[in-house]
FIKOLZA-1660 file (N, C-alpha, C; in steps of 0.1 Angstrom, whole numbers, plus 5000, padded with zeros to 4 digits):
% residues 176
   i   px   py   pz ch aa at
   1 3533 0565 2866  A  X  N
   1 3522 0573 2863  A  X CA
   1 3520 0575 2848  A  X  C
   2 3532 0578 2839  A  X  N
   2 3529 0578 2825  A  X CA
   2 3525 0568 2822  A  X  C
   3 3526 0551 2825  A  X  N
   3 3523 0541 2818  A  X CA
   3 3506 0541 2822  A  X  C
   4 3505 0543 2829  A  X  N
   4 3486 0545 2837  A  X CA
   4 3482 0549 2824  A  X  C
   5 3488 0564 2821  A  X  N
   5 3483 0574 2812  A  X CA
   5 3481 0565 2801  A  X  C
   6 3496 0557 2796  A  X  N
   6 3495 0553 2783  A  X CA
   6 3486 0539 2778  A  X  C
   7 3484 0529 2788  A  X  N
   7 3474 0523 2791  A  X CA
   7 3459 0531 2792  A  X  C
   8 3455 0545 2793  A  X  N
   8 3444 0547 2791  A  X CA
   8 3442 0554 2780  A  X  C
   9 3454 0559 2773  A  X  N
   9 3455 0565 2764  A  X CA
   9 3455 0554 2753  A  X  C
  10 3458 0540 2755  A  X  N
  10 3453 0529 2739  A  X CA
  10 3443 0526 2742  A  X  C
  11 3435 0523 2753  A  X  N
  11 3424 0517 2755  A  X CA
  11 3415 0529 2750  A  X  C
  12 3416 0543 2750  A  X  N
  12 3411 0550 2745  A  X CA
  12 3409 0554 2729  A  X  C
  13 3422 0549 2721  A  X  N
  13 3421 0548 2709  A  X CA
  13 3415 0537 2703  A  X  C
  14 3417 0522 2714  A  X  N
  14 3407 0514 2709  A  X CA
  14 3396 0511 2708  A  X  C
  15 3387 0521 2719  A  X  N
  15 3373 0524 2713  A  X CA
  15 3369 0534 2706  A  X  C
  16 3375 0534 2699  A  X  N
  16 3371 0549 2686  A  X CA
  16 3371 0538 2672  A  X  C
  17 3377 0526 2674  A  X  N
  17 3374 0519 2665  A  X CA
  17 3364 0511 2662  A  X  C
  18 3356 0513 2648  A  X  N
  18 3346 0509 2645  A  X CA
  18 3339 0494 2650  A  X  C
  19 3329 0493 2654  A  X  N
  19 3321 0480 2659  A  X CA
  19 3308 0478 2653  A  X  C
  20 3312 0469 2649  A  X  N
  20 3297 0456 2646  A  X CA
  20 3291 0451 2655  A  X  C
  21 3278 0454 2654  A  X  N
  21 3272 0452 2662  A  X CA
  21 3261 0437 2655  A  X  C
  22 3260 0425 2662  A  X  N
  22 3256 0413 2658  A  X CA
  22 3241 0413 2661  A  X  C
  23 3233 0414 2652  A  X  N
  23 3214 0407 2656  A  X CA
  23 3215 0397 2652  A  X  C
  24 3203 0388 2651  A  X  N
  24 3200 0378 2649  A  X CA
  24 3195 0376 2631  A  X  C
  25 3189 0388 2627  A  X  N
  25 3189 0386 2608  A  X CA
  25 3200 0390 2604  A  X  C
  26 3209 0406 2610  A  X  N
  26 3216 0407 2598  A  X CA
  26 3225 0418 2608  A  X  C
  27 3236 0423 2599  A  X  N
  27 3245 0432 2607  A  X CA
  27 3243 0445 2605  A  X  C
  28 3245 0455 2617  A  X  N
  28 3247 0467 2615  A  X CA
  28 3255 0475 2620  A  X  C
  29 3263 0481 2611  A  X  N
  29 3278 0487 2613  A  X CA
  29 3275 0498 2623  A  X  C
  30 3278 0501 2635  A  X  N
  30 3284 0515 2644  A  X CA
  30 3290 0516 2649  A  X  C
  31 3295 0529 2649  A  X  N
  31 3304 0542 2646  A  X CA
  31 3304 0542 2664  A  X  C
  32 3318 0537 2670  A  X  N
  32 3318 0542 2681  A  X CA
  32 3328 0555 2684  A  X  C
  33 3325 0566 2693  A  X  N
  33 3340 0574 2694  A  X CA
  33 3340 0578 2710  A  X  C
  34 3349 0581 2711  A  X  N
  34 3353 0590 2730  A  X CA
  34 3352 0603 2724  A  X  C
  35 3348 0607 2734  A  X  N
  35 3345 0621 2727  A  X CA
  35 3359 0632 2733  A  X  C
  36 3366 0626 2726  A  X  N
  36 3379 0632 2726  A  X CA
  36 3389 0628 2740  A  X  C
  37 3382 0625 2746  A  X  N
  37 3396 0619 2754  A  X CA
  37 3407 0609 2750  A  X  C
  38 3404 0601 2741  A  X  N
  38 3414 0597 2732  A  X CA
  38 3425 0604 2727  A  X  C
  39 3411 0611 2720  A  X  N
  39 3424 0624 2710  A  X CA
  39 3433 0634 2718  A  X  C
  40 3424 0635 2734  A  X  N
  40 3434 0642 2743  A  X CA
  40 3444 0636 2745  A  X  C
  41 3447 0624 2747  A  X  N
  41 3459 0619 2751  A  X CA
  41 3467 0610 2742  A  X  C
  42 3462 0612 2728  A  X  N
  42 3470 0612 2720  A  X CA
  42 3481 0623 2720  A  X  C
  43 3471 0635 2719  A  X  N
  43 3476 0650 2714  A  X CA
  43 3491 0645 2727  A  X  C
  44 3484 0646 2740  A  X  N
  44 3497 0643 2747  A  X CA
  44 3508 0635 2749  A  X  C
  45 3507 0623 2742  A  X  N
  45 3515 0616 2736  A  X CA
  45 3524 0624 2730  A  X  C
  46 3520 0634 2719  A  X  N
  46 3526 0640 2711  A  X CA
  46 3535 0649 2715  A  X  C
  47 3526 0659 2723  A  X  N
  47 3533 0671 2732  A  X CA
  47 3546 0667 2738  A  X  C
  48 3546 0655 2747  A  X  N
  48 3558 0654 2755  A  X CA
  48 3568 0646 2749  A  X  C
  49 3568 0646 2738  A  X  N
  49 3580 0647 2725  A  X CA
  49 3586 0659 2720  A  X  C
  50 3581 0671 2722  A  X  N
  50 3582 0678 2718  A  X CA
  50 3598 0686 2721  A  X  C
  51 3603 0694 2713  A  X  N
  51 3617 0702 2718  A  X CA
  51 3607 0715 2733  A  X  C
  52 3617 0717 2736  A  X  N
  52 3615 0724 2751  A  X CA
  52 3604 0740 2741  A  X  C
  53 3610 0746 2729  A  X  N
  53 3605 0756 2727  A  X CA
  53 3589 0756 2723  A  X  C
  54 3588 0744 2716  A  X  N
  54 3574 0742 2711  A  X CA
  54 3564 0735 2718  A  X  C
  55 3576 0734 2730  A  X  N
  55 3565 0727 2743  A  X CA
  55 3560 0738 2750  A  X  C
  56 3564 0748 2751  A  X  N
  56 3563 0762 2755  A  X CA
  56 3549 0770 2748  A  X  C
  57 3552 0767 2732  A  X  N
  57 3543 0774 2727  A  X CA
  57 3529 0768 2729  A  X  C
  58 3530 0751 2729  A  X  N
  58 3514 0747 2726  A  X CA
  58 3512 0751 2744  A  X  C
  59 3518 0753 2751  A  X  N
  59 3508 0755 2768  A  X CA
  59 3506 0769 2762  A  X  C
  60 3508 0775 2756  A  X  N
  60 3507 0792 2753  A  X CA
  60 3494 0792 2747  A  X  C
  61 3492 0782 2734  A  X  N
  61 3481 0778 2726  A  X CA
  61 3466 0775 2734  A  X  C
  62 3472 0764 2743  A  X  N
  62 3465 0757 2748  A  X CA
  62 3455 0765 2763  A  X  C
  63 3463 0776 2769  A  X  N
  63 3460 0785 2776  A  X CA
  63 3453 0795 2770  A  X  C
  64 3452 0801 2754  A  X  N
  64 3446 0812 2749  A  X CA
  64 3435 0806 2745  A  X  C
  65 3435 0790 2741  A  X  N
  65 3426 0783 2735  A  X CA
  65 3415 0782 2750  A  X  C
  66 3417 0780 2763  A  X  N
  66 3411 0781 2772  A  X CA
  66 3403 0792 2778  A  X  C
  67 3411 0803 2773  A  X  N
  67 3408 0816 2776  A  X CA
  67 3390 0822 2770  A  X  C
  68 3394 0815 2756  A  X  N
  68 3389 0821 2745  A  X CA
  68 3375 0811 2749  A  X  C
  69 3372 0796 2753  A  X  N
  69 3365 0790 2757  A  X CA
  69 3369 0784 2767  A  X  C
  70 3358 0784 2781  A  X  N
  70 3367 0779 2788  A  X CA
  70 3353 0766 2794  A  X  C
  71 3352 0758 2783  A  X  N
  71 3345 0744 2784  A  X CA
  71 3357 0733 2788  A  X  C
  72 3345 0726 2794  A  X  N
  72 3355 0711 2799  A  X CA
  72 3363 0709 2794  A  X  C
  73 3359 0706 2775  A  X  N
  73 3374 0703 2768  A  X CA
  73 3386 0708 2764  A  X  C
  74 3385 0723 2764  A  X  N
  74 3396 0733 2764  A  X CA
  74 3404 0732 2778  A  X  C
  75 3396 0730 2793  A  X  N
  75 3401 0727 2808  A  X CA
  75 3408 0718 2805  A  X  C
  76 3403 0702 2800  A  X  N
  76 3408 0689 2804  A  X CA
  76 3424 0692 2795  A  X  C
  77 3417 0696 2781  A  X  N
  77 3434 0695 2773  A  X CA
  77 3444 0707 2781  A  X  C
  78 3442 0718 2790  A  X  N
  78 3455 0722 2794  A  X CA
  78 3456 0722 2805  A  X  C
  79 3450 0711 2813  A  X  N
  79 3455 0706 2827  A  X CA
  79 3459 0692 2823  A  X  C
  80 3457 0684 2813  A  X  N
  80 3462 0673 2810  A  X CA
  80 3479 0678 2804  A  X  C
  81 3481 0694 2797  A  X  N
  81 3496 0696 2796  A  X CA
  81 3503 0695 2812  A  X  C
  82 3495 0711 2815  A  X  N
  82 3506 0712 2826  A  X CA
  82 3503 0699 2838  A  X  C
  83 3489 0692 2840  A  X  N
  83 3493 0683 2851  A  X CA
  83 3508 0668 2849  A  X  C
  84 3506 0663 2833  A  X  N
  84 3519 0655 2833  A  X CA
  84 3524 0658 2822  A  X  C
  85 3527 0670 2814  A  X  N
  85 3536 0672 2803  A  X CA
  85 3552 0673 2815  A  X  C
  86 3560 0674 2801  A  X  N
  86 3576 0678 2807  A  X CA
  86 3577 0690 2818  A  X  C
  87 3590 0686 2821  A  X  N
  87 3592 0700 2833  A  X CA
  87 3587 0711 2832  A  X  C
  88 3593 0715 2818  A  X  N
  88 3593 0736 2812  A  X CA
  88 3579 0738 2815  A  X  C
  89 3568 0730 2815  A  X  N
  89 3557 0734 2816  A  X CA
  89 3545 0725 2828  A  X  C
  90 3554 0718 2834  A  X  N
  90 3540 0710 2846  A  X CA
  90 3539 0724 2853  A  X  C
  91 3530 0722 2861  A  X  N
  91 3525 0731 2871  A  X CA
  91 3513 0724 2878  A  X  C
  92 3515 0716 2883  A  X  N
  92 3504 0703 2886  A  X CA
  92 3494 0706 2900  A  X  C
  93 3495 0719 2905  A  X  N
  93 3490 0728 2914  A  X CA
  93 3479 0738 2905  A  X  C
  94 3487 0740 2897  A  X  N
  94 3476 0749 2890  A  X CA
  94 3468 0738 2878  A  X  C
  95 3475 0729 2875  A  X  N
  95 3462 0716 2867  A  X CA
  95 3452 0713 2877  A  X  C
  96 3455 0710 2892  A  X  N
  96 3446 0701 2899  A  X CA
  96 3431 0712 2902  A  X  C
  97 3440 0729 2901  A  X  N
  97 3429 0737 2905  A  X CA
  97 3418 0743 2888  A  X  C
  98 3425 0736 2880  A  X  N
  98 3418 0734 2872  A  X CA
  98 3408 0723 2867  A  X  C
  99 3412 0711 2874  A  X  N
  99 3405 0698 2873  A  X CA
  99 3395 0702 2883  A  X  C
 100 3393 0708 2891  A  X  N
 100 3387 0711 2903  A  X CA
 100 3374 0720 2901  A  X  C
 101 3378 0729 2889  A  X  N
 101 3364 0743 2883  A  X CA
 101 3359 0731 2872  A  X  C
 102 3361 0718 2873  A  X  N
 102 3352 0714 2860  A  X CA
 102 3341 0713 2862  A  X  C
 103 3332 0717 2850  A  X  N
 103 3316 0717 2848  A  X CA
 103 3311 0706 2846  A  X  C
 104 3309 0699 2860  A  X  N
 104 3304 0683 2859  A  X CA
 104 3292 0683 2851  A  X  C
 105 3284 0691 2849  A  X  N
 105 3268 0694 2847  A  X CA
 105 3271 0691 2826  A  X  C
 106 3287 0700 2822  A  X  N
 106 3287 0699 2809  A  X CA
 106 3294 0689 2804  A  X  C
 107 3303 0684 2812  A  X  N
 107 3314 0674 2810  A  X CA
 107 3309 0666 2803  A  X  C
 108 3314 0652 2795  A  X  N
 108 3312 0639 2794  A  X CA
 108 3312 0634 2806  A  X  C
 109 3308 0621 2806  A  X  N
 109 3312 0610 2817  A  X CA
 109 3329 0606 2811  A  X  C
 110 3332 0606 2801  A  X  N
 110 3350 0603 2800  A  X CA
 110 3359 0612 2802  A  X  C
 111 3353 0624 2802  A  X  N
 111 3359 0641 2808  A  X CA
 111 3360 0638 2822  A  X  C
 112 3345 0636 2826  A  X  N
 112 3346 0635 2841  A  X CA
 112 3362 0621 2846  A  X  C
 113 3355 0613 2844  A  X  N
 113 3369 0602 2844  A  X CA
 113 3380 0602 2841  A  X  C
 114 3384 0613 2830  A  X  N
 114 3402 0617 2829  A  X CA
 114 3405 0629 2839  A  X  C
 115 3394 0637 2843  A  X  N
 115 3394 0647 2852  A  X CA
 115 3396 0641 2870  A  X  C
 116 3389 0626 2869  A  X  N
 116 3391 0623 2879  A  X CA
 116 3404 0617 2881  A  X  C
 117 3408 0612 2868  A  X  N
 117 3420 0598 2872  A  X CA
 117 3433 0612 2873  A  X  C
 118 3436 0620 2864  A  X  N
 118 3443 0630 2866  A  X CA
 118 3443 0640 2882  A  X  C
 119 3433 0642 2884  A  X  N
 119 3433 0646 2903  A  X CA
 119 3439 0633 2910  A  X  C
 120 3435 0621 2907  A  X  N
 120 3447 0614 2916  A  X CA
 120 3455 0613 2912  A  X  C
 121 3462 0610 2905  A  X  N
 121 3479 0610 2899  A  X CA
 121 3481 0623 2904  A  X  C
 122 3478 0637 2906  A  X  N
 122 3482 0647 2910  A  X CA
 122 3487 0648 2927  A  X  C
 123 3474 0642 2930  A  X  N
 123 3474 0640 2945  A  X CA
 123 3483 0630 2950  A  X  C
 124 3486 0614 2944  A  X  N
 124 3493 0605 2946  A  X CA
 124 3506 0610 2947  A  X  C
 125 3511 0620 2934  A  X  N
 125 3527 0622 2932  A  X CA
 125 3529 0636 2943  A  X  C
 126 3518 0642 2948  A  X  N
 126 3520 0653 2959  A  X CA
 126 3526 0644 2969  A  X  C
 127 3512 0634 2975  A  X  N
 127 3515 0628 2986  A  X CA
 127 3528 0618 2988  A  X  C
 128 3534 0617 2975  A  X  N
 128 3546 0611 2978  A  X CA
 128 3559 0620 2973  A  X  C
 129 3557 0627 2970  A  X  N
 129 3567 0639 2972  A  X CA
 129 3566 0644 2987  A  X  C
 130 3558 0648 2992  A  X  N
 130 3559 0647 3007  A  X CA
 130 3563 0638 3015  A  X  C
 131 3561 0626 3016  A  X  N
 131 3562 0617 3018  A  X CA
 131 3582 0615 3019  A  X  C
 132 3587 0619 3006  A  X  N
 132 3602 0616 3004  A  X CA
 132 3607 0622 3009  A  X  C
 133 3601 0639 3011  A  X  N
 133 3610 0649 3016  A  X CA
 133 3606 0648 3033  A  X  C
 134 3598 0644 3036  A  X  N
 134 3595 0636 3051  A  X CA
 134 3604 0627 3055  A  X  C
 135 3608 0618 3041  A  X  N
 135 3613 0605 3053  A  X CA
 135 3633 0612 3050  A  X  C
 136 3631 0618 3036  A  X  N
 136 3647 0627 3035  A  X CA
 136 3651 0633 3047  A  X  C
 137 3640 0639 3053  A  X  N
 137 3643 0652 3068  A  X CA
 137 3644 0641 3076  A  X  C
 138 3641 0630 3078  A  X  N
 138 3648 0617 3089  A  X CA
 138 3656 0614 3084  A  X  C
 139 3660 0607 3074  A  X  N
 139 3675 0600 3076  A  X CA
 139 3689 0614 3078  A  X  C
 140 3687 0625 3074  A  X  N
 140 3695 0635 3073  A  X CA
 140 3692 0634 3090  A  X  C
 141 3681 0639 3097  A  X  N
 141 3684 0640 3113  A  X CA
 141 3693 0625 3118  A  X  C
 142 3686 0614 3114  A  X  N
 142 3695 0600 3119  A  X CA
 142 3709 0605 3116  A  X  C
 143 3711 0606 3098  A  X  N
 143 3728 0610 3102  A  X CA
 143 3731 0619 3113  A  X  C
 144 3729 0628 3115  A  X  N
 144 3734 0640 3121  A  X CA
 144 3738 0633 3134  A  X  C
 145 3723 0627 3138  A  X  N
 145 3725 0621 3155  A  X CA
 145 3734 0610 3153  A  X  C
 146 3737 0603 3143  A  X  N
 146 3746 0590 3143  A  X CA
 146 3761 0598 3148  A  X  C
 147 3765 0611 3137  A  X  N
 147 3779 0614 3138  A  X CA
 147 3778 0622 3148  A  X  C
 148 3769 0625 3157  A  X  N
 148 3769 0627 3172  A  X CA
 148 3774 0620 3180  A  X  C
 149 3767 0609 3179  A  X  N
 149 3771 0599 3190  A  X CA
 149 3785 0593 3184  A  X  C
 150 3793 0593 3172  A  X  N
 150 3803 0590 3170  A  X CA
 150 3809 0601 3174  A  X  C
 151 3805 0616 3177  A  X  N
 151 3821 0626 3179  A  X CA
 151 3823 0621 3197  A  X  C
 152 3809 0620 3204  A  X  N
 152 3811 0616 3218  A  X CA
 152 3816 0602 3217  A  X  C
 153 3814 0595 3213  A  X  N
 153 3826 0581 3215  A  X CA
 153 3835 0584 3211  A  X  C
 154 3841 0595 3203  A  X  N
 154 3853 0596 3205  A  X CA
 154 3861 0602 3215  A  X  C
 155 3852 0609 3218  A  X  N
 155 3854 0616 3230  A  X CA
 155 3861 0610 3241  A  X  C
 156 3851 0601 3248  A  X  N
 156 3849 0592 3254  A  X CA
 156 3863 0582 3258  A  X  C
 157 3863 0575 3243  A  X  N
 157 3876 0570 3240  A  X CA
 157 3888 0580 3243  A  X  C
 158 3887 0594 3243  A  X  N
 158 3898 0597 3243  A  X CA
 158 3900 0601 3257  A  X  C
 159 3890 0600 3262  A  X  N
 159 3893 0604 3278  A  X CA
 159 3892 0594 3283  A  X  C
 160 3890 0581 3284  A  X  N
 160 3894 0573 3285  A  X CA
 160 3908 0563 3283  A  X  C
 161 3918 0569 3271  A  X  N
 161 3929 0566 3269  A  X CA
 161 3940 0575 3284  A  X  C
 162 3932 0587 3281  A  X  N
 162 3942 0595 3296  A  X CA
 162 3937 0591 3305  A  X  C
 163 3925 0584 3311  A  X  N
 163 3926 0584 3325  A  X CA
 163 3940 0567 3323  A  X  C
 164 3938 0561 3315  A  X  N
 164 3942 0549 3315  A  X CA
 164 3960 0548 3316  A  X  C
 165 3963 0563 3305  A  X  N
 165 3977 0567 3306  A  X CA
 165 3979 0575 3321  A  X  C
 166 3971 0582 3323  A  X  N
 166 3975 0587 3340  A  X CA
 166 3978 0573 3351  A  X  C
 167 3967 0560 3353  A  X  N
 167 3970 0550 3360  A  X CA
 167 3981 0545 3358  A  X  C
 168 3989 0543 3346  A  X  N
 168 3999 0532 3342  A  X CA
 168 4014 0541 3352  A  X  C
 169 4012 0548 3346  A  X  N
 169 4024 0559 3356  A  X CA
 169 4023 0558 3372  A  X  C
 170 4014 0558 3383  A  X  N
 170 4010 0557 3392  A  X CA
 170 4009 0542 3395  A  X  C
 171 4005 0536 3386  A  X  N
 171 4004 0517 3394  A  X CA
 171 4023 0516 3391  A  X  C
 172 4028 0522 3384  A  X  N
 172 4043 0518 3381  A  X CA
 172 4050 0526 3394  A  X  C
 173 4045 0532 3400  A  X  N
 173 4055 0536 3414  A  X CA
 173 4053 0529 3427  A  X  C
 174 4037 0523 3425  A  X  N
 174 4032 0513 3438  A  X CA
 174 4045 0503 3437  A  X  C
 175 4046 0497 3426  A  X  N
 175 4052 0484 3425  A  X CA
 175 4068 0484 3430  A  X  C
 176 4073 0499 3428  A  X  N
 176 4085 0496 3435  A  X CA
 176 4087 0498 3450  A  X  C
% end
């Protein structure tokens, strides 16, 4: 999931760099930029380098900065922490219900599209966190029922050794 991020996170910084654009007389230089989705996931680049305390403080930052406006790009940057920053601070239940109040009407179209690709990576790593703890709750019942059926074969086996030691004594008195 990080490498998704980081793969959209350079393709992001590489259209912020300048393009020439070719006519047929002459050239003229423009200025291309993302309107900050780049710089969002740079910033997050940065963030999850961070020591655990000052990873603490920018979701603190980043939540007052939301507070104080609460436009697409204040949403995207603190659901892009808590949906894939470090532990001390995911909360990727409360990112998705944040990706979820975005103002499609104010968004970008590259807002809308980190807001989307982040609701699946959210949803992907739910559904396979379920998924683990699903197939965890089977192999733990398989064990259980495996060393079931191993305490009754032993069982088995052992009640089988006495009926086998009761015959031997009894076929040894026919014979005399």
């Amino acid at each position: 999931m990080r490498n998704l991020l980081l793969v959209f996170l350079v393709t992001g910084l590489n259209a912020c760099q300048p393009v020439t654009v070719q006519q047929v007389e002459h050239s003229m230089p423009v200025e291309v930029r993302v309107d900050g989705v780049g710089n969002w996931l740079e910033e997050w680049h940065r963030v999850i380098a961070l020591p655990e305390d000052q990873l603490i403080l920018t979701l603190k930052y980043r939540e007052l900065e939301f507070e104080q406006s609460a436009n697409p790009e204040t949403r995207l940057r603190l659901a892009l922490v808590l949906a894939e920053g470090p532990q001390p601070v995911r909360d990727q239940a409360r990112a998705l219900e944040l990706l979820k109040g975005l103002d499609t009407e104010q968004a970008s179209d590259s807002a809308k599209a980190l807001a989307a690709l982040l609701s699946q990576v959210i949803e992907e790593q739910k559904w396979s966190i379920n998924r683990i703890t699903g197939l965890n709750r089977e192999l733990k019942d398989t064990h259980l029922h495996a060393e079931e059926l191993e305490r009754q074969m032993r069982e088995l086996t052992t009640i089988e050794q006495n009926i086998q030691e009761r015959e031997l004594p009894e076929s040894g008195e026919e014979d005399r």
